[in-house]
C-alpha positions, 0 to 999 in steps of 0.5 A: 483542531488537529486531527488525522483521517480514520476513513473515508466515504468518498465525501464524508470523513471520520477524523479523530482529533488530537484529544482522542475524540472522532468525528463526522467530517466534510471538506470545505468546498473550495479545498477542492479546487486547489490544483488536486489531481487524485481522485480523492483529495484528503487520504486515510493517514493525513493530518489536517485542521478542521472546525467544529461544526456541530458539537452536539452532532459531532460533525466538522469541516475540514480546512486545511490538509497539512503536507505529507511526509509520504503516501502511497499511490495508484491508478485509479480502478475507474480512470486508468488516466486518474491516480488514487492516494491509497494511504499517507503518512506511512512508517511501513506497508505490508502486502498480505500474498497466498500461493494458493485460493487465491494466488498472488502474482509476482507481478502484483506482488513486484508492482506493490514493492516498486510503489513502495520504493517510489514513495519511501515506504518500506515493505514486507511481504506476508504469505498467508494461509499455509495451513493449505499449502502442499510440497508445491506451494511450499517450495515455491514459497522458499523460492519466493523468500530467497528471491525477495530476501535476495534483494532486502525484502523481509518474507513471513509464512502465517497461517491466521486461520491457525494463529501460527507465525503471526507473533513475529508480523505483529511485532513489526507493527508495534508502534508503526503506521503500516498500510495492509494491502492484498487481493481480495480474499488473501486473508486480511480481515483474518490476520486483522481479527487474530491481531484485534478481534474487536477491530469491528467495534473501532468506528463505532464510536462515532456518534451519529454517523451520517453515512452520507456519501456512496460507500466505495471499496477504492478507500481504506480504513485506520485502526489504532492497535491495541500495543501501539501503532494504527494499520491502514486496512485497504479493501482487496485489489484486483490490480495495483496500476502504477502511476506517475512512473516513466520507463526510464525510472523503473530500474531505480525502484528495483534494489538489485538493478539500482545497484547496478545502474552506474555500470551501464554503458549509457546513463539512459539505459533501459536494460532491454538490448543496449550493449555493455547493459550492467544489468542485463549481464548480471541476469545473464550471470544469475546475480539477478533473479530471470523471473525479477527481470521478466516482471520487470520488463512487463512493468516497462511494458504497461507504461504509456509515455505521455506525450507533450 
C-alpha cells in the first residue's frame, strides 16, 4: 500500500495509507543501509510503500521511500557534522517569529528563509503575539515587513491569543503542505488550536499505539486541515544550522543579492572586498538592506568549508 508519513519516533511511524486509514509502522532493516546520510532516513511528508504486518494491530513495515519532490533541511541538534530532514514534500514553509517573549533573531529568521530558498520552498513569515507588542516592537515590526517584503517575502502581524489576523494565514494554508516552524514559545501550538482546536485528538486514532522507540523533540508531526491541506508542526528550535551550504552559494539564496550576482566583477565573488562588488554598492547605495547584508556575512561566517 501507499501511504504518507504522519510522525515519527525515531523508530517507529505513523503513516496513513491512501485509503484514509493510520497505522503503526517500522522500517525494514536493510533500508538503512542504503547510502542515507540524515539522521533520520524516512521524514514526516514522504511518501512510501509499506506492508501490512499485523491487520488486527495496525502495524506495518515500510519498504520503499519514494523520491522527493523536496525537503527541508538542517544541522542535526546532536551532530553539527550530521544533517536532519525536518520535513519533505513541501508546498510552502511558515516560520512563526515574536519581537517580544521571546524575540526571534533576524539571524534565525534569515537562516530559515535561506534553507528555504535552497530546497524550493516558499516561505512567509508570521509575527505573532501582537497583543504585547508596545510603540517599540511595532516599529520594528513595520521595519522588518518593509525589509522582508523589500526582497518578496510575504510578512503577517497575529495575535493567536486574541484571534486577530489569523483569517488572512489561514487562507494561505488551504489546500497546501506548509511546514511551521519557530522557537520555542513563539506561539505555535496557539496559532495550531485557533486553526483547529481538536488538533490534539488527530493521532489518536491509531489503535494500539506502540510508543516504542524514544520519544525526541528533533521530529515533526502532520495534521490534515479541516478546510484542505495538512500543517507539518515542528517542536521549537533553538537554532536552525544550515547544512550542505558552501560559502560561494549563499548569495544565490538571498533574492536582492541573487539579483545582482552577474554584475560583479569576478563570477566567484563572495561580497566581502572584491572590487567592482555589485552587491556591496547596492548596500552602499541603500538598495540593499545593511542589516540583510550583516546577517549575511554572519552566515558566510558560520560555514566550515570542507576540506577534500
Amino acid at each position: 500500500m501507499k501511504a504518507t508519513i504522519y510522525k515519527s519516533t525515531g523508530s517507529w511511524y505513523i503513516i496513513k495509507d491512501d485509503a484514509g486509514k493510520f497505522w503503526n509502522a517500522r522500517m525494514k532493516g536493510v533500508m538503512k543501509m542504503d547510502d542515507i546520510t540524515s539522521t533520520n532516513p524516512v521524514a514526516v511528508g514522504d511518501r512510501v510503500e509499506a506492508a501490512i504486518e499485523n491487520e488486527a494491530d495496525g502495524t506495518a513495515v515500510i519498504d520503499e521511500i519514494f523520491s522527493r519532490n523536496n525537503y527541508i533541511n538542517r544541522q542535526s541538534p546532536r551532530n553539527k557534522y550530521q544533517h536532519h530532514i525536518v520535513a519533505a514534500n513541501l508546498d510552502q514553509s511558515m516560520l512563526v517569529a515574536t519581537l517580544k517573549e521571546p524575540k526571534t533573531s533576524q539571524g534565525f529568521i534569515d537562516r530559515f528563509l535561506v534553507a528555504s530558498e535552497m530546497y524550493h520552498v516558499s516561505p512567509f513569515i508570521v509575527f505573532n503575539k501582537s497583543d504585547l507588542y508596545k510603540a517599540k516592537e511595532l516599529t520594528k515590526y513595520e521595519q522588518w515587513k518593509a525589509m522582508y517584503e523589500g526582497v518578496g517575502y510575504k510578512v503577517f502581524l497575529i495575535s493567536a491569543e486574541r484571534k486577530e489576523g489569523v483569517e488572512e494565514v489561514v487562507e494561505l494554508l488551504k489546500n497546501k503542505t506548509t511546514l511551521i516552524s519557530g522557537h520555542s514559545g513563539v506561539g505555535k501550538s496557539s496559532f495550531l488550536n485557533v486553526v483547529f482546536p481538536d488538533i490534539n485528538l488527530k493521532t489518536q486514532d491509531v489503535s494500539g499505539w506502540s510508543g516504542k522507540g524514544q520519544h525526541t523533540t528533533t521530529f515533526a508531526e502532520m495534521y490534515d486541515l479541516p478546510q484542505g491541506g495538512r500543517i507539518i508542526d515542528t517542536p521549537g528550535m533553538r537554532e536552525f544550522g544550515l547544512v550542505d551550504i558552501t560559502k560561494q552559494e549563499v548569495s544565490h539564496y538571498f533574492p536582492e543579492m541573487r539579483d545582482r550576482l552577474n554584475n560583479c566583477q569576478f563570477n566567484n565573488c563572495l561580497h566581502f572586498n572584491e572590487p567592482e562588488c555589485a552587491v556591496k554598492e547596492a548596500v552602499n547605495n541603500g538598495e540593499i538592506n545593511e542589516d540583510r547584508y550583516v546577517s549575511y556575512l554572519g552566515i558566510m561566517e558560520s560555514i566550515e568549508e570542507k576540506s577534500y
